[in-house]
C-alpha positions as CSV (number, residue, x, y, z in Angstrom):
1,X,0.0,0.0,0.0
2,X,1.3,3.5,-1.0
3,X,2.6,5.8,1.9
4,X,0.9,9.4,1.7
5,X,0.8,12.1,3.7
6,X,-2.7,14.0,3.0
7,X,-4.7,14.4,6.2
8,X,-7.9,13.0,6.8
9,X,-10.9,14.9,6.0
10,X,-14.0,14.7,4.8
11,X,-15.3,17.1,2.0
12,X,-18.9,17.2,3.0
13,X,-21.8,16.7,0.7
14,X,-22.2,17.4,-3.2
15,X,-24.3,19.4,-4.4
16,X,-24.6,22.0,-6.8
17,X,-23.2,21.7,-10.2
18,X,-23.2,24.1,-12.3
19,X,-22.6,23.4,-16.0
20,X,-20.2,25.5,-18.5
21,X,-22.4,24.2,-21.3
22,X,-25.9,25.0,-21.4
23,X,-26.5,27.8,-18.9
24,X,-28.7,25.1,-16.0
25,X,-27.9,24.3,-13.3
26,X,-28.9,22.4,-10.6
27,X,-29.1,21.0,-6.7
28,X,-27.3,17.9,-6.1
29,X,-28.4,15.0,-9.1
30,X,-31.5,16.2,-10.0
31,X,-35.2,15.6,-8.4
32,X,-36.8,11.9,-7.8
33,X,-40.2,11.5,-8.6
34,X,-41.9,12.7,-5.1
35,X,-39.5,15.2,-4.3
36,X,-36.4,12.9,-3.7
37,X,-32.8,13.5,-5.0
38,X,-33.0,11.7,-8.4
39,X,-29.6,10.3,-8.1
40,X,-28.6,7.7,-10.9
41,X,-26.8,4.3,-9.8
42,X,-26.2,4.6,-13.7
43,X,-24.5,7.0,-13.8
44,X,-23.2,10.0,-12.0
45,X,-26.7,11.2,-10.8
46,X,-29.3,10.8,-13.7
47,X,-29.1,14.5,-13.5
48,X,-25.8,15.8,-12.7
49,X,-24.3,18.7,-15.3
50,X,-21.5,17.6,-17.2
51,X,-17.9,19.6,-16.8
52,X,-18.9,22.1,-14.1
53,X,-18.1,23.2,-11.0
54,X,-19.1,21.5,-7.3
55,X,-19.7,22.7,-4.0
56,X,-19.4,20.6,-1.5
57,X,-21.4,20.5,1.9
58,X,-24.7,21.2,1.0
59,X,-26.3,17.5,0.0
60,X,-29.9,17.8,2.1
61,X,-30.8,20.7,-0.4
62,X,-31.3,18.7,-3.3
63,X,-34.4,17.4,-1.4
64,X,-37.2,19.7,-2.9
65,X,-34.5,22.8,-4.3
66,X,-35.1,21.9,-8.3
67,X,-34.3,23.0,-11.1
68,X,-32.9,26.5,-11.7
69,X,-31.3,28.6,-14.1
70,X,-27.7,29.7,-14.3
71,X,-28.6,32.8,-16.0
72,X,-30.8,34.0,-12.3
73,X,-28.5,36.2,-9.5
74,X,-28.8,33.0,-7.9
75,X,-26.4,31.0,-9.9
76,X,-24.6,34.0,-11.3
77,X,-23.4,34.9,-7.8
78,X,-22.1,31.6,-6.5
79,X,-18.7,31.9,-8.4
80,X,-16.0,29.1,-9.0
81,X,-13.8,31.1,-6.0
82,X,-17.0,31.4,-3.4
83,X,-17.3,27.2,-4.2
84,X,-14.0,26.8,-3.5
85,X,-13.1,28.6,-0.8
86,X,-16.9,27.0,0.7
87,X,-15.3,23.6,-0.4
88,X,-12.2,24.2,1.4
89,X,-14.1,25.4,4.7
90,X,-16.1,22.2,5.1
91,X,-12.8,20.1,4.4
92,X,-11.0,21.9,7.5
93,X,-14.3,21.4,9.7
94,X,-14.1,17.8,8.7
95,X,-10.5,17.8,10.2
96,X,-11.5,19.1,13.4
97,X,-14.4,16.8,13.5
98,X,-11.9,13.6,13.0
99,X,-9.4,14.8,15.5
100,X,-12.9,15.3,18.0
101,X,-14.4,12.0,17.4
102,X,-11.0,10.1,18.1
103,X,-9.9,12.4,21.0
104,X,-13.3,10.7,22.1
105,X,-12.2,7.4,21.7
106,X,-9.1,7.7,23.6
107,X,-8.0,10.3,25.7
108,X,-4.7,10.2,25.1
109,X,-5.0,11.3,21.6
110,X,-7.0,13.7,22.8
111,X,-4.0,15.6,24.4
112,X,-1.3,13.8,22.1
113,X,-1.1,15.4,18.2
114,X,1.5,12.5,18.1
115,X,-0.1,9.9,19.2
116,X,-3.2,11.3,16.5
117,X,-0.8,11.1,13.8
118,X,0.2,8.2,14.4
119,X,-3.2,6.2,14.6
120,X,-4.4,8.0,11.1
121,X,-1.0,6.9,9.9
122,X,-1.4,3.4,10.3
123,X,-5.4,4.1,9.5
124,X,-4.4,5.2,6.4
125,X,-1.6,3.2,5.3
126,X,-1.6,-0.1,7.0
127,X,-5.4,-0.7,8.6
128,X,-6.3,-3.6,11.0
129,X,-9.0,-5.9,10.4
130,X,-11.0,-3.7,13.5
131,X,-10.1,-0.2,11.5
132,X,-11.4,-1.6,8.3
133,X,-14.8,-3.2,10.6
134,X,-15.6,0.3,12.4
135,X,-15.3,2.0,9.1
136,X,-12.6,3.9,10.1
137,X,-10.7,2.6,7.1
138,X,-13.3,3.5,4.6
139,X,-13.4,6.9,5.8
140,X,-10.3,7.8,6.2
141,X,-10.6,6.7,1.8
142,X,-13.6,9.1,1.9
143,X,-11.7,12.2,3.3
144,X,-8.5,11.6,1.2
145,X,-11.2,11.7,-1.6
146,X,-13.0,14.6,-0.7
147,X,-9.7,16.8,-1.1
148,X,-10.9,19.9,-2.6
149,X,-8.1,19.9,-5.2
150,X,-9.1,16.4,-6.3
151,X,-11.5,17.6,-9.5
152,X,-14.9,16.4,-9.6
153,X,-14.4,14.9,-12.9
154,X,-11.5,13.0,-11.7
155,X,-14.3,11.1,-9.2
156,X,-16.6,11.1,-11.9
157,X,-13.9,9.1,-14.1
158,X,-13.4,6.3,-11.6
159,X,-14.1,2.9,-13.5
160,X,-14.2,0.6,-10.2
161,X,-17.5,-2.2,-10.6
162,X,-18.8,-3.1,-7.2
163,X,-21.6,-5.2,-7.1
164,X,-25.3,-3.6,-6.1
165,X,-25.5,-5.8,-3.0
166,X,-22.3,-4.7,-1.5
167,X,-24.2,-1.1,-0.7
168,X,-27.1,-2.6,0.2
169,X,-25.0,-3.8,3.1
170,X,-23.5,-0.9,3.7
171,X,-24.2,0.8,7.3
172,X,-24.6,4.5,6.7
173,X,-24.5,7.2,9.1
174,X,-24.6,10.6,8.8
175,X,-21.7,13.0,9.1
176,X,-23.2,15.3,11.2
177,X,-20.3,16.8,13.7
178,X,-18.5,18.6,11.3
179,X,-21.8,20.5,10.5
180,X,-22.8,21.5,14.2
181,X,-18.6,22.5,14.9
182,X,-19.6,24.9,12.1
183,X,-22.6,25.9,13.9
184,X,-20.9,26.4,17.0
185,X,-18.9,28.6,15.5
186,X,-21.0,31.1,14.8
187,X,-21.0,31.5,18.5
188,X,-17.9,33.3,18.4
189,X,-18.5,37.1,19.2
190,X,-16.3,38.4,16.1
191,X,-19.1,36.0,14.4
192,X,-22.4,36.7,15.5
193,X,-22.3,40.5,13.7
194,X,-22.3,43.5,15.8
195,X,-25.8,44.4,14.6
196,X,-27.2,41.3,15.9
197,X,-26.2,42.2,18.9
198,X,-29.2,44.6,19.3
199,X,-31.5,44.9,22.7
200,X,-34.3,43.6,20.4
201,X,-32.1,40.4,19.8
202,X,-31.1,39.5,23.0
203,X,-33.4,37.0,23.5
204,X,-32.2,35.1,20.2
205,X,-29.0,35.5,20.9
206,X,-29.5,33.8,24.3
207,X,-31.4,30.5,23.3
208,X,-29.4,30.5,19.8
209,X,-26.0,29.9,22.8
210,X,-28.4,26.9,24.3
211,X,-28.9,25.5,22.0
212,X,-25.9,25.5,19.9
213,X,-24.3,23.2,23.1
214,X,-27.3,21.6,23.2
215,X,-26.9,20.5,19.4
216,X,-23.2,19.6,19.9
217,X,-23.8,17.4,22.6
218,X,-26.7,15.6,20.4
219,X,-24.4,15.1,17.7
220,X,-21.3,13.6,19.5
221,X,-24.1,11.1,21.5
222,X,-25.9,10.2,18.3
223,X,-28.1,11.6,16.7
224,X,-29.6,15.8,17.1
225,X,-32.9,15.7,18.1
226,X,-35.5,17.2,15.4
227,X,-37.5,19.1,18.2
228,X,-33.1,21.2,18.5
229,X,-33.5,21.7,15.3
230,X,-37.2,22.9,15.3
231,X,-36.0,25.4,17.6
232,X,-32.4,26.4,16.2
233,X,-34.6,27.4,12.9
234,X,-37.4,29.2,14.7
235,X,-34.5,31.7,16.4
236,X,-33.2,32.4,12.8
237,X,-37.1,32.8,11.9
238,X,-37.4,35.0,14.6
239,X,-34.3,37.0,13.6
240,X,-35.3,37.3,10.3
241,X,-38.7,38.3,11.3
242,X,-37.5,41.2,13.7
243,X,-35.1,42.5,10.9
244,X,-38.3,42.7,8.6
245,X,-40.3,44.6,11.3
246,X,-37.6,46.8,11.3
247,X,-34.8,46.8,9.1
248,X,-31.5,48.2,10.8
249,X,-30.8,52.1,9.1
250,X,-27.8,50.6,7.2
251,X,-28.8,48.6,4.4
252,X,-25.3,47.1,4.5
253,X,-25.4,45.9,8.3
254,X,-29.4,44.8,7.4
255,X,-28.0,42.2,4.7
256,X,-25.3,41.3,6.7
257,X,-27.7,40.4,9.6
258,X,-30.0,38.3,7.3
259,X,-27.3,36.6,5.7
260,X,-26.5,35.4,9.1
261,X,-29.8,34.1,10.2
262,X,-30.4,32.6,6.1
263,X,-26.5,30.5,7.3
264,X,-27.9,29.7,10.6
265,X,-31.3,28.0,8.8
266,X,-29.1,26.3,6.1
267,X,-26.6,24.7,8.5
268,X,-29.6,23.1,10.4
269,X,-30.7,21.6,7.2
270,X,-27.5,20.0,7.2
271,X,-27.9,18.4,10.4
272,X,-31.3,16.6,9.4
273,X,-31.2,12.7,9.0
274,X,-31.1,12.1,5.3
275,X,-34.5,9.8,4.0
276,X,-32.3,7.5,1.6
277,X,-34.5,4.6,1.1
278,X,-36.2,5.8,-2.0
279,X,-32.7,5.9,-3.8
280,X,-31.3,2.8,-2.0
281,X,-34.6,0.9,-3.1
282,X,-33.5,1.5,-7.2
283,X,-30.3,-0.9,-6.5
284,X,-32.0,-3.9,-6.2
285,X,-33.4,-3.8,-9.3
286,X,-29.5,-3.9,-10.2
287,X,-26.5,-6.2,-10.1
288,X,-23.7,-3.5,-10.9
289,X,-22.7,0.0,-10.0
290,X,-19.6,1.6,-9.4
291,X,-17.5,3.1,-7.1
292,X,-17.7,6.8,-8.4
293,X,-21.9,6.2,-7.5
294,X,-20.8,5.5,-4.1
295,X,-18.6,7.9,-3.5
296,X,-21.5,10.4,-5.1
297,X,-24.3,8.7,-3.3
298,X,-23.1,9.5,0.0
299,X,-21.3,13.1,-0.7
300,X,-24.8,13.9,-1.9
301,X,-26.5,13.1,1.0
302,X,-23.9,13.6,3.7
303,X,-22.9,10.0,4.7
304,X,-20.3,8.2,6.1
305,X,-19.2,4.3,7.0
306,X,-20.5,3.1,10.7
307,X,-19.2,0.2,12.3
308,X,-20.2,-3.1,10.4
309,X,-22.8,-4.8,12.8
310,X,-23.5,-8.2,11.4
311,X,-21.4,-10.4,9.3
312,X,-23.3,-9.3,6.0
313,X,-22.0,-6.0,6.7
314,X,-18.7,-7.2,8.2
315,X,-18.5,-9.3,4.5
316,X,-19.3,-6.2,2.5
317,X,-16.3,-4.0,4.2
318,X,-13.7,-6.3,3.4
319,X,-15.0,-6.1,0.0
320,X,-14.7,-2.9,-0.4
321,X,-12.2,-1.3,1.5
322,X,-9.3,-2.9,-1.3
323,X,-11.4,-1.8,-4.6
324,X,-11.7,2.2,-2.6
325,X,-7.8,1.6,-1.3
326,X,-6.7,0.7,-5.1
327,X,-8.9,3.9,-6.5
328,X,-7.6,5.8,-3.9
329,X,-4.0,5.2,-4.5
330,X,-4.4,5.3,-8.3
331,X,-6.1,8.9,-8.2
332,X,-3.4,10.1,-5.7
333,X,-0.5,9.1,-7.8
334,X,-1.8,10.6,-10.6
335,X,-3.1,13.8,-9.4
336,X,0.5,14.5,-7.4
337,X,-1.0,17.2,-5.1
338,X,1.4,18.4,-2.8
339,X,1.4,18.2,0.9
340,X,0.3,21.4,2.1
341,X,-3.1,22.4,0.8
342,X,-4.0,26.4,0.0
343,X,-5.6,28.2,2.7
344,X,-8.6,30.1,2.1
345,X,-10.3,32.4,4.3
346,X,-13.8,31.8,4.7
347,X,-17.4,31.7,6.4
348,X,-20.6,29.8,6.0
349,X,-22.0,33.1,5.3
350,X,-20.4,33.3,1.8
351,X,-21.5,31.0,0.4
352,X,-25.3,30.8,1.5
353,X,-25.5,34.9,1.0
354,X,-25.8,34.1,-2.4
355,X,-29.0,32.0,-2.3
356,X,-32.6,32.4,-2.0
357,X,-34.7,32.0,0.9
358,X,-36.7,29.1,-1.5
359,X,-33.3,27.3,-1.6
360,X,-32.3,27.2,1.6
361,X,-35.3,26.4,3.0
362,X,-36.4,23.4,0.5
363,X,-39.0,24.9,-1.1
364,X,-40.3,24.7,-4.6
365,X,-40.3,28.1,-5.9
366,X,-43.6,29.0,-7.4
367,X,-44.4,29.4,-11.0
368,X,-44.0,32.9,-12.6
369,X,-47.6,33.5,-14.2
370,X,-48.3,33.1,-17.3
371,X,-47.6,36.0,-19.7
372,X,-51.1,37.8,-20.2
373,X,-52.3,37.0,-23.7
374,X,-52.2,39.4,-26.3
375,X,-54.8,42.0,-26.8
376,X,-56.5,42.1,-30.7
């Protein structure tokens, strides 16, 4: 197995591609009949854009986002540099949300950046049966993969055949921690803007605190609770609803204050449980797919390997852990990125400033009305 040095990380979800061809673009693959992702197993996503542009982390959106066009201020805005630097933000939170979740497992590496090291040395490079069982093995593939240098057609190009089944077994959870460490920090003073910090918000600003280390805790326990995230969104509703009462006198600051409470709404989406049974269902009516639909399947809904439970899932791990360690080494070798990734200054806020309210909260925009007809 081929030594390498790139940390572990994982790039969260896929999902918007825009396409450099015709001007459309779109959430994650597409929409399922019923309001689902309509992810091919095909394919890459029955209705992914050829040679564009992705943005990683935002995978729950393609759940009733649809179809827009790239010639709106929607698309327009959200440029090739906002996507990366957005890409490379979720990458670094997935660092910190590795280096969290084995300081967990052992305290020792909690308070030894050796002793870390070490363990996603021999994770990545020379995996025990138990590292390959718990997943750990697969997803420390998964973050090498998700490098946001790596390009999406480069994934896209992987020709790896695993059989259908194989996912079936597959025990996914969701990558949630690296979200909430990105909602926590928007608990940072320098973060929350100074015209949030208003008399009129205080009360906001109060249970937003609450609940923010009441969502952290969730997430490193299990799973967040939907009645947290019912009430996370309603204190960016009420923010957003103060703001619209009345606006603050510079229109500057007012934007700025929305945009915060439009990141604070978005991020929760994340954090919801992703409903991937519809899409799972269509691989039984198949015996092949590959790895590149894996590797799409869960960036677009924000997955990641859990521990194998039974031998079926035990059975399917070992299977695949040496077809993702082959691509993985292949794709590295060719790409030759170097050691030290850029750094790129960047907030949440960036990227989600540039969306609509219909977007970020799942709606289905409504239908412009018909043109009136003309008069004799």
């Amino acid at each position: 197995m081929t030594k390498r040095t790139i940390p572990a990380a994982l790039g969260l979800a896929i999902a918007l591609s825009i396409s450099t061809g015709e001007c459309q673009a779109q959430w994650g693959y597409g929409m399922y009949p019923g309001g689902y992702g309509g992810y091919g197993w095909g394919g890459w996503g029955a209705g992914s854009t050829g040679g564009g542009s992705v943005a990683q982390g935002l995978g729950m959106f393609n759940i009733g986002a649809g179809i827009y066009n790239e010639k709106t201020a929607q698309a327009t805005s959200i440029n090739a540099d906002t996507m990366m630097r957005w890409n490379q933000y979720v990458y670094e939170a997935q660092k910190e949300a590795t280096r969290q979740y084995y300081g967990r497992r052992d305290a020792n590496i909690a308070r030894n950046k050796e002793l870390f090291n070490a363990q996603m040395d021999r994770i990545h490079n020379n995996p025990t049966a138990r590292d390959v069982e718990q997943g750990d093995a697969l997803n420390a593939i998964l973050d090498q993969l998700a490098d946001p240098r790596i390009p999406p057609s480069a994934l896209r190009s992987v020709d790896a055949p695993i059989d259908a089944n194989l996912v079936l077994q597959v025990p996914f959870v969701n990558a949630a921690e690296a979200i909430s460490i990105s909602l926590a920090g928007l608990q940072d003073a320098s973060k929350w803007p100074a015209r949030l910090r208003d008399p009129r918000l205080e009360p906001e600003q109060k249970d937003f605190d609450k609940l923010v280390t009441q969502a952290r805790k969730e997430v490193q326990e299990g799973d967040i609770s939907s009645e947290t995230l019912d009430q996370l969104r309603g204190v960016a509703k009420r923010i957003k609803g103060k703001l619209t009462e009345m606006p603050l006198e510079n229109r500057r600051e007012d934007i700025d204050a929305q945009n915060f409470a439009k990141t604070l709404y978005a991020l929760t989406r994340m954090l919801d449980k992703p409903q991937v049974e519809h899409v799972l269902e269509e691989l039984r009516k198949m015996d092949k797919t590959s790895l590149s639909n894996l590797l799409g399947f869960m960036h677009t809904f924000n997955l990641r390997f859990g521990p194998a439970q039974t031998p079926e899932q035990r059975a399917a791990y070992s299977e695949l852990f040496p077809e993702m360690d082959n691509v993985r080494d292949k794709l590295l070798a060719e790409l030759k990125l170097p050691d030290v990734s850029p750094s790129y200054k960047a907030q949440p806020h960036d990227f989600f400033s540039a969306m609509e309210d219909h977007h970020i909260e799942g709606r289905k925009q409504d239908a412009p009305a018909p043109p009136a007809p003309d008069q004799p």
